[in-house]
C-alpha positions in Angstrom: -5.0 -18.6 -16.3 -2.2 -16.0 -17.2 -1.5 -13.9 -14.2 -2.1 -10.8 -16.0 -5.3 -12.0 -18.1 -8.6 -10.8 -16.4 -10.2 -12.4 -13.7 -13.8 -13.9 -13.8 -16.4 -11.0 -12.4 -18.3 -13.0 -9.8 -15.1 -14.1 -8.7 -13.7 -10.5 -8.0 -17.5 -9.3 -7.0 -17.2 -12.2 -4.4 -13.7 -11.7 -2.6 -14.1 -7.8 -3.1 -17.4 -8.8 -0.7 -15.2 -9.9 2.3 -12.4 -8.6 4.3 -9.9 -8.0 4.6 -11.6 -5.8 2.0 -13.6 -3.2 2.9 -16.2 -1.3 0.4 -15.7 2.7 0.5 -17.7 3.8 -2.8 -15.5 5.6 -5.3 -12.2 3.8 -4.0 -10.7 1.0 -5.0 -8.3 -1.9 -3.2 -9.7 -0.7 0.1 -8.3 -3.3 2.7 -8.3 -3.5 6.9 -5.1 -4.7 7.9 -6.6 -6.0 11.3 -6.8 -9.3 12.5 -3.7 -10.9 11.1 -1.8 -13.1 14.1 1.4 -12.2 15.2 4.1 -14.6 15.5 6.1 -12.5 18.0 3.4 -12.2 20.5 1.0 -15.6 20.6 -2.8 -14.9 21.4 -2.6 -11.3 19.6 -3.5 -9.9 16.4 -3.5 -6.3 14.6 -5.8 -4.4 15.7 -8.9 -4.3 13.3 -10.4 -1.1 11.8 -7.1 1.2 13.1 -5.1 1.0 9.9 -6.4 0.6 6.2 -4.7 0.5 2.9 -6.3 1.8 -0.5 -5.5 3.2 -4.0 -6.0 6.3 -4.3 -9.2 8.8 -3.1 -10.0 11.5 -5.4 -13.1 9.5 -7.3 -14.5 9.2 -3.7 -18.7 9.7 -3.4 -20.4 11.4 -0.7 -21.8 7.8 0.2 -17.6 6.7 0.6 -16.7 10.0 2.7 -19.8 8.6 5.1 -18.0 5.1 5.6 -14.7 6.9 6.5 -17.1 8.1 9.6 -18.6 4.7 10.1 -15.2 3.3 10.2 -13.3 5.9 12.2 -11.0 6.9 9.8 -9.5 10.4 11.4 -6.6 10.6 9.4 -5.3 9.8 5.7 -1.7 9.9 4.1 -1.4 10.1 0.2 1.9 8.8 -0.6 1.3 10.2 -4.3 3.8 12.8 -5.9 2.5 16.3 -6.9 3.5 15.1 -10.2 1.3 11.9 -10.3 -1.9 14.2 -9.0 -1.4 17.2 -11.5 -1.1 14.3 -14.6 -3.6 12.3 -13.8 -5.8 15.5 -12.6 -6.7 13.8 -9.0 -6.2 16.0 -6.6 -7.1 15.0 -2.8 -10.4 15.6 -1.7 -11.8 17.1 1.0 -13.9 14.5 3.7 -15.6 15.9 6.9 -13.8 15.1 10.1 -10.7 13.7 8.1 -7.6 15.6 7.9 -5.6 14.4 4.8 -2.1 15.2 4.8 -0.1 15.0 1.5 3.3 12.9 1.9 5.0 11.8 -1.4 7.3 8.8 -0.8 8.7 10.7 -4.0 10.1 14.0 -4.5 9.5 16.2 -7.8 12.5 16.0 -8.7 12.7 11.9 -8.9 9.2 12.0 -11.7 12.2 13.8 -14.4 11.8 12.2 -17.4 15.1 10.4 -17.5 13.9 9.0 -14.0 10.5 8.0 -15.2 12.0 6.1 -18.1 14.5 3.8 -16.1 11.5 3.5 -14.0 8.8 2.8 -16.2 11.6 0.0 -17.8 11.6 -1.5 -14.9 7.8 -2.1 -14.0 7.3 -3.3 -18.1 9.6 -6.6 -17.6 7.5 -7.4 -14.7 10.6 -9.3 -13.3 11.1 -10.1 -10.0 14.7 -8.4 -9.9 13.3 -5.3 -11.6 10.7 -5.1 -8.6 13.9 -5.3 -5.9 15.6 -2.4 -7.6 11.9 -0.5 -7.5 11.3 -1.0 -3.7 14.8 -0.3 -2.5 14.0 3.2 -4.0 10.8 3.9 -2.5 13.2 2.4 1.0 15.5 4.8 0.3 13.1 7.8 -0.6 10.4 6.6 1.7 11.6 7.2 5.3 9.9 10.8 6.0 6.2 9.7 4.4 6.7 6.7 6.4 7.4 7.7 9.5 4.6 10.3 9.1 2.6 7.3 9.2 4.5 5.3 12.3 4.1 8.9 14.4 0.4 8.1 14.1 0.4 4.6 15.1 2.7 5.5 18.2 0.9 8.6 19.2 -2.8 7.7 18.5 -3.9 4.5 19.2 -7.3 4.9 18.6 -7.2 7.1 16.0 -8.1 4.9 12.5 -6.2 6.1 9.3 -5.7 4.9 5.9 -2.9 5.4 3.9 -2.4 5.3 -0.4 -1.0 5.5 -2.9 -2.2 5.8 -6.9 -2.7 2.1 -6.9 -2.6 1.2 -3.9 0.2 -1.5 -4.6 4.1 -0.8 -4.6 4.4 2.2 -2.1 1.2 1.5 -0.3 2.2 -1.9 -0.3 5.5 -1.4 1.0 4.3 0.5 4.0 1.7 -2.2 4.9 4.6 -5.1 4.9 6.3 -3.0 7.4 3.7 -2.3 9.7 3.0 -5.8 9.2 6.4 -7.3 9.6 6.5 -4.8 13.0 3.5 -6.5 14.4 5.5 -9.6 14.1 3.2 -11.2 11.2 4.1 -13.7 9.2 6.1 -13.5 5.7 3.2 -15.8 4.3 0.8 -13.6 5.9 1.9 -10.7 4.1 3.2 -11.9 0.9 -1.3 -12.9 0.1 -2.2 -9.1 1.1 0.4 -7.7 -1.2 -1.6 -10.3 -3.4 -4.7 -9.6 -3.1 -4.4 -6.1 -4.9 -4.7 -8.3 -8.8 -8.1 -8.5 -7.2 -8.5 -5.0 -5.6 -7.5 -3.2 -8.6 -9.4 -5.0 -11.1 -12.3 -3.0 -11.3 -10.3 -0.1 -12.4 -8.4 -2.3 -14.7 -9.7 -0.1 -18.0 -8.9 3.0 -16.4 -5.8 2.0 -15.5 -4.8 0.7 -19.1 -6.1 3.9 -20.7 -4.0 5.7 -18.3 -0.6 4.1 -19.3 -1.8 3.7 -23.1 -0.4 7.6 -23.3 2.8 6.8 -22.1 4.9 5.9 -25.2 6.6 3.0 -23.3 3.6 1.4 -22.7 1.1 2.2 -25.5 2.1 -0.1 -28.2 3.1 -2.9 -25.7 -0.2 -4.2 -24.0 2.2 -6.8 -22.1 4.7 -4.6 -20.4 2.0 -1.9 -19.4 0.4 -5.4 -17.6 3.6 -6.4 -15.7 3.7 -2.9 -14.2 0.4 -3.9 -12.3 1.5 -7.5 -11.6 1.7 -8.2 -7.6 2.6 -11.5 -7.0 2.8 -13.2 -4.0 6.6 -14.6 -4.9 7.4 -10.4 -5.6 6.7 -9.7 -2.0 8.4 -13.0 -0.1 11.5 -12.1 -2.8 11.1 -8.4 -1.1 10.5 -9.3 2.1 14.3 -11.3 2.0 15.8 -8.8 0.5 14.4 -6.2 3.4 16.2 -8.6 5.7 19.7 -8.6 4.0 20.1 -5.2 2.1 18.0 -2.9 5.5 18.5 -5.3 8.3 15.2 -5.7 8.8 11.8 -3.6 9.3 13.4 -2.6 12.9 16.6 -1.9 11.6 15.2 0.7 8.5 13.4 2.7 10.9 15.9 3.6 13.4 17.9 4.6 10.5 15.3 5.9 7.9 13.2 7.3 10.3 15.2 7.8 13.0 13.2 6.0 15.7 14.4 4.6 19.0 14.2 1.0 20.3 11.7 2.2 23.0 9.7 4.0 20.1 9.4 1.3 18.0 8.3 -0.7 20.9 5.3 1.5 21.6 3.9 1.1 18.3 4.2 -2.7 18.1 2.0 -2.2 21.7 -0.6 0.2 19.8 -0.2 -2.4 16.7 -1.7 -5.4 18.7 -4.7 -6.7 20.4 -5.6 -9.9 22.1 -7.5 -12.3 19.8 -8.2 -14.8 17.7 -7.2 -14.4 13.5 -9.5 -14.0 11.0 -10.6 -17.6 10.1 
């Protein structure tokens, strides 16, 4: 099967079914990033139901704003642009007992249309290289929404959140491999979760298409419109390298992109982990 054809419905029905996914209705590519092993610390594993990861909320139900009770989601982060909300008209919603705070990874200023053209190029060759050059830009634009999110791990512990995206892939993607890569998990380990969004997205796949149909890049080249959705597990190991040798590593980018100390970052690799076995 072509990696950008669509996937079997009982197939996606049945992984959708078990985590790490997690059903809110009205979102899609809702995922617990709990109970992944560390490699830095034997015997522990992220803490389950603390952080989730998601595309983004505004179709949520009143039956989904109940399971962000059940699951003890206090907080969310929208890493969307005002842009990306005010085009696609999906604005952020309002869920009891959740305070959402808007935090684009992208300014207004960086959705220009010269800048959404070189960007747009970009996603439609669905190369590898073209992904690099995308997620050093949301590095380099990302440290303030980012550390939004790492302030919430260090200061409350017990405290779930989610955070998202539109799609819940590149930017929300990029902000799971960190926490990820902090909690000492394994490359492998992370490169399948950035995967597993070709299944989390699929059921929006029409919307999705429809969406970029309008955009003139996209709308008489079904291919290229694909490979700006494509999230292969090679994209993130290639990624996950090139965070090494371009940042320094996860450790590295956040004392300088979000200006962390040693003894910081420390404290939320403690709030990060519990004792346990993985997820078998």
């Amino acid at each position: 099967m072509h990696d950008l054809d669509p996937l079997d419905p009982d197939y996606v029905q049945d992984v959708l079914s078990k985590p790490p996914f997690v059903t809110i209705p009205g979102v899609i590519n809702v995922r617990d990033l709990g109970h992944y092993p560390s490699a830095t610390d034997p015997g522990h594993v992220t803490k389950p139901k603390y952080i989730f990861r998601s595309a983004e909320l505004s179709g949520i139900t009143e039956e989904g704003k109940s399971r962000f009770k059940e699951l003890g989601i206090t907080k969310v982060f929208d890493l969307r642009s005002d842009t990306e909300i005010r085009k696609y008209n999906t604005p952020l919603p309002e869920i009891e007992g959740v305070e959402i705070i808007h935090m684009p990874v992208f300014q207004t200023a960086d959705y220009s249309p010269e800048m959404m053209a070189k960007r747009y190029q970009l996603y439609a060759s669905g190369k590898t290289e073209a992904f690099m050059e995308l997620y050093s830009q949301i590095l380099d634009h990302g440290g303030h929404a980012f550390g939004a999110i790492l302030r919430h791990v260090r200061d409350k512990p017990a405290e779930g959140c989610l955070f998202h995206c539109t799609a819940g892939k590149d930017r929300t993607g990029i902000m799971a491999a960190i926490i990820l890569k902090l909690a000492g998990v394994e490359d492998e380990a992370i490169s399948k979760d950035y995967a597993l969004t070709r299944v989390g997205r699929e059921p929006a796949r029409e919307m999705i298409m429809a969406r970029l149909s309008k955009e003139p890049l996209f709308a008489s080249n079904n291919e290229a419109a694909l490979n700006m959705f494509t999230c292969r597990h090679e994209t993130m190991k290639a990624f996950l390298k090139h965070f090494d040798d371009k940042y320094g590593g996860v450790e590295e980018y956040i004392k300088r992109y979000v200006g962390f100390s040693e003894e910081e970052i420390a404290q939320i690799k403690k709030n990060l982990l519990i004792p346990g076995p993985p997820r078998l």
